[in-house]
C-alpha positions in Angstrom: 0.0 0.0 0.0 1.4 3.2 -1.0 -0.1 6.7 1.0 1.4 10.0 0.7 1.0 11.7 3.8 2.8 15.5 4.4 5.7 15.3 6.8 4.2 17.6 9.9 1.1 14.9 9.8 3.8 11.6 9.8 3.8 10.5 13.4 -0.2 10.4 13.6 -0.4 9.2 10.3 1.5 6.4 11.3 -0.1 5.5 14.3 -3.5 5.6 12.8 -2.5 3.3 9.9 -0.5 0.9 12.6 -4.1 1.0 14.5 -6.2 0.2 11.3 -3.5 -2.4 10.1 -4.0 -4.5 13.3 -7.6 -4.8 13.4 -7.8 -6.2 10.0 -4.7 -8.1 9.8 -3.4 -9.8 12.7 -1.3 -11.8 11.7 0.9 -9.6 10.0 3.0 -7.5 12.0 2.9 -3.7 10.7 6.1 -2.8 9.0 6.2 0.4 6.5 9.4 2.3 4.8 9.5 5.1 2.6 9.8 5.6 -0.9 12.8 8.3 -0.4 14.6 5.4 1.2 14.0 2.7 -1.4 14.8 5.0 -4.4 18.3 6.4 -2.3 19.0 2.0 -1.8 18.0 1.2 -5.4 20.4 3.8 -6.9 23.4 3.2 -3.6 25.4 1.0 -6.8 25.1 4.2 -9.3 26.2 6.4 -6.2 29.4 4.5 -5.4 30.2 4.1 -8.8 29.7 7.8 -9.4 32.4 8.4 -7.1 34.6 5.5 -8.7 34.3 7.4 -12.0 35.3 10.5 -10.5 37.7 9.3 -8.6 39.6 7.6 -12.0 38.6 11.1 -14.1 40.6 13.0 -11.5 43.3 10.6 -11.9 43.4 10.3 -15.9 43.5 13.7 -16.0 46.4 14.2 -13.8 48.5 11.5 -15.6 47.2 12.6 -19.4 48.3 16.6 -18.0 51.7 14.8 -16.8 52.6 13.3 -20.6 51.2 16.4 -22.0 54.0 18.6 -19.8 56.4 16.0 -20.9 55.5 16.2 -24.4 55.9 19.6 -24.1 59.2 19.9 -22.6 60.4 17.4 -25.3 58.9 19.5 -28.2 60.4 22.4 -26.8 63.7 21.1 -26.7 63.6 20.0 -29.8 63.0 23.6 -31.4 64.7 25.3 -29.5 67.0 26.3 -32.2 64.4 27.5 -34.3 63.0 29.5 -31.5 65.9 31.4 -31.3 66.1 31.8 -35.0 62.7 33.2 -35.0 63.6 35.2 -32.0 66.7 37.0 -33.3 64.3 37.7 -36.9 61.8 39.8 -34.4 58.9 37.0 -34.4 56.9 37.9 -31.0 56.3 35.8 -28.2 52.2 35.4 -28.9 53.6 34.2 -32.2 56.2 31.1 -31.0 54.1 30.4 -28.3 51.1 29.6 -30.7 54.2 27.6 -32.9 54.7 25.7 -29.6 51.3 25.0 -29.0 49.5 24.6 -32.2 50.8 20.9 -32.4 49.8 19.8 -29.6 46.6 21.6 -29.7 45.5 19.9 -32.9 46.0 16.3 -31.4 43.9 17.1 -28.4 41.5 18.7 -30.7 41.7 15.2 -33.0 41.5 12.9 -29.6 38.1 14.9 -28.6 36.4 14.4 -31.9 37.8 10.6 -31.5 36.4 10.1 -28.2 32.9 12.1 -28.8 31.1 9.5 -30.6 32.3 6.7 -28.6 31.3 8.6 -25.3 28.0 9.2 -26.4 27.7 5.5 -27.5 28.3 4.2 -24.0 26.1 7.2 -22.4 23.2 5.8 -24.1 23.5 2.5 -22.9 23.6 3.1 -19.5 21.3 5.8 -19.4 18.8 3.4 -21.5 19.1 1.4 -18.1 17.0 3.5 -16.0 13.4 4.6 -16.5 13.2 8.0 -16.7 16.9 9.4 -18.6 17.9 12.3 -20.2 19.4 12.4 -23.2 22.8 13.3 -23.9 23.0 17.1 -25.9 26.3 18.4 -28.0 26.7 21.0 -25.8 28.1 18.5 -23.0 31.1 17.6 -25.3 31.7 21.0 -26.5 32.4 21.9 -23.3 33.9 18.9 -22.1 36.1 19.4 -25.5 36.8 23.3 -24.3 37.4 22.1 -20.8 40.4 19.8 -22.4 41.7 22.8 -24.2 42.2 24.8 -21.3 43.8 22.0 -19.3 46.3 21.5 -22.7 47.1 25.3 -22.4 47.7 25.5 -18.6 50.0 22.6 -18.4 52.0 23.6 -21.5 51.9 27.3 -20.9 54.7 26.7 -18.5 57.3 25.4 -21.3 56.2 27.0 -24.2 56.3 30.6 -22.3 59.8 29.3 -21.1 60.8 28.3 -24.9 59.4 31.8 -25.7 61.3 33.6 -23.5 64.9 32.8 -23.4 67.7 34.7 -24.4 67.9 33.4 -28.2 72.3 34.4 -27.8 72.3 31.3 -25.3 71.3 28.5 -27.4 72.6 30.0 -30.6 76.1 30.3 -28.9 76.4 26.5 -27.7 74.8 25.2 -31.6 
């Protein structure tokens, strides 16, 4: 049996449905829960794993951010003579840094449009699991694409700005 009853009205509620329970069954004990609590234990798995997935998100990130900066440092190395070329010509720092950068830039852009369709294949699927879903819009990976952009450019910013800004006379003098 399912009643709605408004929370100020629960303890009498309660009492009077325990009271009319026991005169026509008797021998059933009264025992009730509420739907709040069922829903919150039907959906404890997607809860946990919620917290797995962010959990392993955080973590991906970090180590993806950590090749990234090494990728960085190793791209910047190698160029470094051509920085300093471009340097000594009068090119301006916006313009290596977006030299630096572009590159890299591109294959995050390329790993996004990758992963987009394949995301929103396995979205479906599990949102198709529950009753009531709602359904994935492009806006979700456009900004999960931007969001990936902005971590690129903060964790290379460091080495390309570095590249960008040494003294072109110090690498051009040891080549």
């Amino acid at each position: 049996i399912s009643v709605l009853v408004s929370e100020s009205e629960m303890e009498a509620a309660l009492a009077h449905m325990e009271k009319v329970w026991s005169q026509f069954v008797t021998e059933r004990p009264f025992d009730y829960s509420f739907l709040a609590e069922r829903y919150s234990w039907y959906y404890r798995g997607e809860q946990s794993q919620n917290e797995l997935f962010i959990i392993f998100a955080v973590l991906a990130i970090f180590i993806a951010s950590m090749g990234l900066f090494g990728l960085a440092t190793f791209n910047t190395l190698q160029r470094r003579k051509e920085v300093s070329i471009r340097k000594v010509l009068g090119a301006p720092i916006g313009s290596i840094v977006h030299l630096l950068s572009k590159e890299i830039l591109i294959l995050i852009l390329v790993a996004n449009i990758v992963a987009w369709p394949i995301a929103w294949y396995f979205m479906s699927e599990w949102l198709n699991g529950f009753a009531y879903h709602i359904e994935m819009s492009v806006l979700t990976y456009l900004i999960a694409g931007a969001l990936a952009v902005v971590i690129t450019l903060i964790t290379i910013g460091s080495q390309t700005l570095k590249a960008a800004l040494i003294n072109p006379a110090t690498i051009l003098k040891n080549e």
